[in-house]
C-alpha positions as CSV (number, residue, x, y, z in Angstrom):
1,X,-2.3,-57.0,234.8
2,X,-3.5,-57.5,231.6
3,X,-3.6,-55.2,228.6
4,X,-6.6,-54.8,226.0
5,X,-5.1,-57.2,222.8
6,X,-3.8,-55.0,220.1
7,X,-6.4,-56.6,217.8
8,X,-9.3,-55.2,219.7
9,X,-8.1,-52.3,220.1
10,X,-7.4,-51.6,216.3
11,X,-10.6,-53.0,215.3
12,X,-12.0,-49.8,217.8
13,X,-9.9,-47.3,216.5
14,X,-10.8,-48.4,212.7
15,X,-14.4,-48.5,213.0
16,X,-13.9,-44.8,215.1
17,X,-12.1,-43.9,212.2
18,X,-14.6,-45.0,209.6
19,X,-17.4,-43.5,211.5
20,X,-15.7,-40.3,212.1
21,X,-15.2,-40.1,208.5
22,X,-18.4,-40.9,207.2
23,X,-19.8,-38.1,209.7
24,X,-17.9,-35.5,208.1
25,X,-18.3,-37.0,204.3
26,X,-22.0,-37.4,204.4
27,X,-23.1,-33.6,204.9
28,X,-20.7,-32.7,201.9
29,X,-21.9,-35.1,199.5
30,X,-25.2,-34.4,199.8
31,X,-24.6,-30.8,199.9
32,X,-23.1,-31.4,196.4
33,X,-25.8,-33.2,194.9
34,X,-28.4,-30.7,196.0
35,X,-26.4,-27.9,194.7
36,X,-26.0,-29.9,191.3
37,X,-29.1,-30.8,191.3
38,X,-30.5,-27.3,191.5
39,X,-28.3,-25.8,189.4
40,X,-29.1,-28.8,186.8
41,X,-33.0,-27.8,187.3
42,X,-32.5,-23.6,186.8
43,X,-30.6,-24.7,183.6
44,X,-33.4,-27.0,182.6
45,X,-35.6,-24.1,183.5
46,X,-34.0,-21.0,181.8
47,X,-31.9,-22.1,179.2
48,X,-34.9,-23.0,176.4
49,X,-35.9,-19.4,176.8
50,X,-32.7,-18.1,175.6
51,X,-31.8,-16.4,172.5
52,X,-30.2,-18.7,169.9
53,X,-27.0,-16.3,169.7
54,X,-26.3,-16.0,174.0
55,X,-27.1,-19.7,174.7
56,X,-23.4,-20.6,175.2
57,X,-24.3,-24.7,174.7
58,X,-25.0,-23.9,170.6
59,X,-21.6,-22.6,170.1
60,X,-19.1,-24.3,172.9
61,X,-18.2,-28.3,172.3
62,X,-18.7,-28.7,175.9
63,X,-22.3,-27.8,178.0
64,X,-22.0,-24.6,180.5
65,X,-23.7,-25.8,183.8
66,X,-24.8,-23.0,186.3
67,X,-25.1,-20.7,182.9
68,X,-29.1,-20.8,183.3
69,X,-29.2,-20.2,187.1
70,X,-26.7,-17.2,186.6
71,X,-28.9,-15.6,183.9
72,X,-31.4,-15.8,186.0
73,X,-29.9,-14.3,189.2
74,X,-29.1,-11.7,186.3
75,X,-32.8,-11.1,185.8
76,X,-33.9,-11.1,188.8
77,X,-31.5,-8.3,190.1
78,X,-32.1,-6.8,186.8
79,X,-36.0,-6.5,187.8
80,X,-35.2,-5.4,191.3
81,X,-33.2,-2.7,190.1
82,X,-36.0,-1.5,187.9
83,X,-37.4,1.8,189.5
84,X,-41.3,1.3,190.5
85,X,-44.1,2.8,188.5
């Protein structure tokens, strides 16, 4: 009887491993980057039309991201709240 070599079988478990990890990493990278990048693009969106005095990037020494996207999640419920005419 002769066993699988150890060197095989690490080389196996390694790449299962790898591909195991790479399966589970994948979905929650690019989750991430679409999230930034949509929360990037409402900024880019919202944020000119902003008063000088509640834009919070003219005042802070570091940039707010998501700041735009909540404002206009603001407005938006804001407007649905708004009784019809």
């Amino acid at each position: 009887m002769t066993d699988k070599p150890a060197r095989g079988f690490f080389a196996t478990r390694l790449r299962n491993y790898f591909l195991t990890g790479l399966i589970i990493c994948a979905p929650l990278a690019i989750t991430a980057w679409i999230t930034w990048s949509f929360i990037l693009w409402a900024d880019s969106w919202v944020k000119p039309y902003l008063p000088f005095d509640y834009n919070p990037d003219n005042f802070l020494p570091y940039p707010v991201p998501g700041f735009g996207l909540l404002t206009a999640l603001m407005l938006i419920t804001l407007v649905g709240f708004l009784p019809p005419t």
